[in-house]
C-alpha positions in Angstrom: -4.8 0.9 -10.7 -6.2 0.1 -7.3 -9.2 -1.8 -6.8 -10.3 -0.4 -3.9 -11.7 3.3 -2.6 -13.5 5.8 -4.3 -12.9 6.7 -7.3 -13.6 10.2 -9.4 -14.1 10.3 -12.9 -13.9 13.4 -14.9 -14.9 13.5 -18.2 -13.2 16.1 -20.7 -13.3 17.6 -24.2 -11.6 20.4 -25.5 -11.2 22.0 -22.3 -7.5 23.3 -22.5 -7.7 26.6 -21.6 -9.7 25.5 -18.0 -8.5 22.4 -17.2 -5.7 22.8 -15.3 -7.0 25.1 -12.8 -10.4 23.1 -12.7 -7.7 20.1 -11.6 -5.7 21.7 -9.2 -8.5 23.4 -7.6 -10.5 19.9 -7.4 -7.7 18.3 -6.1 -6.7 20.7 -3.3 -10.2 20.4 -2.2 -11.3 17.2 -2.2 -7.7 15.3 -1.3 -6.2 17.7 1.2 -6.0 16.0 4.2 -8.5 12.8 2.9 -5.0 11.1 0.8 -6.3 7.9 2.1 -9.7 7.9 0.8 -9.0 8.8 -2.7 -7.4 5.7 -4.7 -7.7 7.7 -8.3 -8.7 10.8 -10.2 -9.6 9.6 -13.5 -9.7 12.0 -16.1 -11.5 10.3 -19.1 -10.3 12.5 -22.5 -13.3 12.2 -25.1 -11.0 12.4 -27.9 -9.8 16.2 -27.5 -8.8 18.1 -30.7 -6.8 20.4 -28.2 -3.5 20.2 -25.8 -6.2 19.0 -23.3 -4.7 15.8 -22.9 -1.0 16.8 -22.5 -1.9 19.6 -20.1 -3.4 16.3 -17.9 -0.6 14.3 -18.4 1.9 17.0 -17.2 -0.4 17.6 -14.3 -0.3 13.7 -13.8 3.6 13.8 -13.0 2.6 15.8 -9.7 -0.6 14.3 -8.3 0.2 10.6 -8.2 -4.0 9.7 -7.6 -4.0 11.5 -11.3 -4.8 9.0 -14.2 -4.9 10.1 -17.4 -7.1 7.6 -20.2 -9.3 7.6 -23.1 -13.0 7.3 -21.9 -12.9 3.3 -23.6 -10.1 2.7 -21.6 -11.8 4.5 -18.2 -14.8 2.2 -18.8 -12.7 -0.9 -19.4 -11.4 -0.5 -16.5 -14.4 0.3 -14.3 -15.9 -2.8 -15.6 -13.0 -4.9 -14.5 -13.3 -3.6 -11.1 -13.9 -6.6 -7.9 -17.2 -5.5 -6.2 -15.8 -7.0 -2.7 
């Protein structure tokens, strides 16, 4: 993951029947024409119970700035980011 740029973080639970359109309307919006600015969607699952995750993952094999990761994982790696 890239160190640098802004980052989004979007935390989700159980949200399978909304997420995808939620995504792809977020994305559209905020990363047409502004590629450069955006290093990384992070979507942060908080231990789902539904197809949630999948339906992120599958969406993650078309946006490349889409990462997929647990919410312990998200904040690891927030934590290990360089503050330059």
């Amino acid at each position: 993951m890239k160190t640098d740029g802004i980052y989004v973080i979007v935390a989700v639970k159980n949200q399978e029947d909304k997420i995808e359109g939620f995504l792809r309307t977020m994305l559209f919006k905020i990363l047409y024409g502004r590629e450069d600015y955006f290093k990384n969607v992070i979507i942060a699952d908080l231990e789902s119970t539904d197809h949630t995750k999948e339906i992120v993952k599958t969406l993650s094999k078309d946006y490349d700035v889409l990462k997929v990761t647990s919410w312990k994982e998200c904040k690891e790696v927030m934590d290990n980011v360089d503050e330059n």
